[in-house]
Each structure stands twice: as structure tokens, then as C-alpha cells.
DODRENDO-772153 format. One line per field, with one value per residue (C-alpha): residue number from 1; y, z, x; residue in one letter. Coordinates in steps of 0.02 Angstrom, whole numbers, always signed. Layout:
N
pos	c(NUM	...)
Y	c(Y	...)
Z	c(Z	...)
X	c(X	...)
code	c(a	...)
This chain:
110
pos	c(1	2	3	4	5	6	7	8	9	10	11	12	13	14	15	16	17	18	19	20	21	22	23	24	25	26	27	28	29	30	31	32	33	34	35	36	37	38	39	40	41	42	43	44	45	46	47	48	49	50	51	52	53	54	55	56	57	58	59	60	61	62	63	64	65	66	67	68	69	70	71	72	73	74	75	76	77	78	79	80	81	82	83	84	85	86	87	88	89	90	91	92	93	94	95	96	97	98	99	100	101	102	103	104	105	106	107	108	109	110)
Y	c(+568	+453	+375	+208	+66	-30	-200	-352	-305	-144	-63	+21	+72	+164	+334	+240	+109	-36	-134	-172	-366	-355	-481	-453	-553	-473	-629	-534	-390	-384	-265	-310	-468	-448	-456	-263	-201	-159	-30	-163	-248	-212	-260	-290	-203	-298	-206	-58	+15	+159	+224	+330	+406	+230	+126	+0	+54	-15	+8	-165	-111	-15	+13	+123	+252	+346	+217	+228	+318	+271	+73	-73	-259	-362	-195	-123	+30	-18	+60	+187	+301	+461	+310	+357	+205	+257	+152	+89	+27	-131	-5	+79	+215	+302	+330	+423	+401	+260	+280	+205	+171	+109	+25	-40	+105	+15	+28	+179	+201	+335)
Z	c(-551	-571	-414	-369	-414	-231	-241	-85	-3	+12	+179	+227	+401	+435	+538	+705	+690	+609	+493	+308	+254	+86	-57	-232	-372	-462	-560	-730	-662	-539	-484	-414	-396	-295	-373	-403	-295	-394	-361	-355	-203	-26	+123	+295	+424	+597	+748	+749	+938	+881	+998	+1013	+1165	+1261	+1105	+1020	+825	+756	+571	+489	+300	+159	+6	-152	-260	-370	-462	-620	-776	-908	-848	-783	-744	-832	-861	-683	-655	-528	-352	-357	-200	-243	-240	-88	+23	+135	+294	+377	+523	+560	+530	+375	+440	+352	+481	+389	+236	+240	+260	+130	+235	+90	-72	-226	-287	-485	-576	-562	-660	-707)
X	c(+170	+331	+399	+478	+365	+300	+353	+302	+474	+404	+363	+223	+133	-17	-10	-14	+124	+26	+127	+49	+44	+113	+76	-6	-121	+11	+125	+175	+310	+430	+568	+726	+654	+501	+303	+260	+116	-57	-187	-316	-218	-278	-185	-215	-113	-50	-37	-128	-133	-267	-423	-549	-556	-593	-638	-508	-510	-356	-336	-359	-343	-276	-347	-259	-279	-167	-86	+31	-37	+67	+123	+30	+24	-118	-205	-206	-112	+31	+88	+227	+309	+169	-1	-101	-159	-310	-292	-492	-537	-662	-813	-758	-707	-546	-429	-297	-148	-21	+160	+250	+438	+513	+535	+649	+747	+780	+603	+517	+334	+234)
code	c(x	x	x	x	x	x	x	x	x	x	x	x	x	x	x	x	x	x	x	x	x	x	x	x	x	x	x	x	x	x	x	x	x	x	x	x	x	x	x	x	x	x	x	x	x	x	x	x	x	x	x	x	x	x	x	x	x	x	x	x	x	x	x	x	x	x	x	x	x	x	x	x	x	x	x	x	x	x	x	x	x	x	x	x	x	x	x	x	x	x	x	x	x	x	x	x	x	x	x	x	x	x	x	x	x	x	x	x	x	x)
């Protein structure tokens, strides 16, 4: 699906608030002059305030899926606005679907 590609001045949160730490391996493509995100990056997320009932279970990752078809970096399909980015907690646990905020509005991928 095409969308705006992700790039590391990108924001993204996951459900509760948590903000995503965004960098990349990526060093071939950028867009609008920030390192385009990859489907093999996963980022850790600062600030979670999520519980269960009385336990602390902060999301402390996000992993991807749904990356470009048709483009990539190096051979890895890159992030655009319709990639899905599972957020975990500490146990493994999914704990629902990232929120991307924002992101470059110049290079869009499919």
C-alpha cells in the first residue's frame, strides 16, 4: 500500500503515550534529509505508563511489519505511513499497534 516513507524525524507512540526512539542501520536512503526507517529496525519506546490491573507493563518495544513492496534500502523493504509496528512489553507480550504521529510528506514508497 503506498504511504509516506518513515524517516528518524519521524514520530511514533505506542497506544499508551510512550514515545518511540527512532534511529535505523539504514545509511543508503534518506528523505528530506533524514535516514529512512527499515522494516528490520526495532525501536525502543520511553515512557510507557501502562498496567495491568496493579502490575507495571510498560511497552518497551516495537517491532514492524508491512513494509514497502515495490522499494527498499540494501534489500529490506522500508517503513511507509500504512507499515504496522506491534508495540511489546518486557515479557513479550503484544500490547497493541503503534501510532505513527507523523512523518516526511516528500518520498512516498510502495
Amino acid at each position: 500500500m503506498p504511504g509516506n516513507l518513515l524517516n528518524t524525524s519521524s514520530i511514533i507512540i505506542c497506544p499508551h503515550g510512550g514515545q518511540a526512539v527512532i534511529f535505523t542501520s539504514n545509511t543508503r536512503v534518506s528523505a528530506q534529509g533524514s535516514p529512512v526507517l527499515l522494516e528490520s529496525d526495532v525501536h525502543p519506546v520511553a515512557g510507557c505508563p501502562f498496567t495491568v490491573g496493579p502490575k507495571y507493563s510498560p511497552c518497551i518495544r516495537i517491532e514492524w511489519a508491512a513494509g514497502t513492496a515495490r522499494s527498499a534500502a540494501g534489500g529490506t523493504p522500508e517503513l511507509n505511513r500504512a507499515s504496522v509496528g506491534t508495540c511489546y512489553n518486557a515479557e513479550g507480550a503484544p500490547q497493541g499497534v503503534a501510532i505513527i504521529v507523523n512523518t516526511q510528506i516528500k518520498a512516498s514508497g510502495q
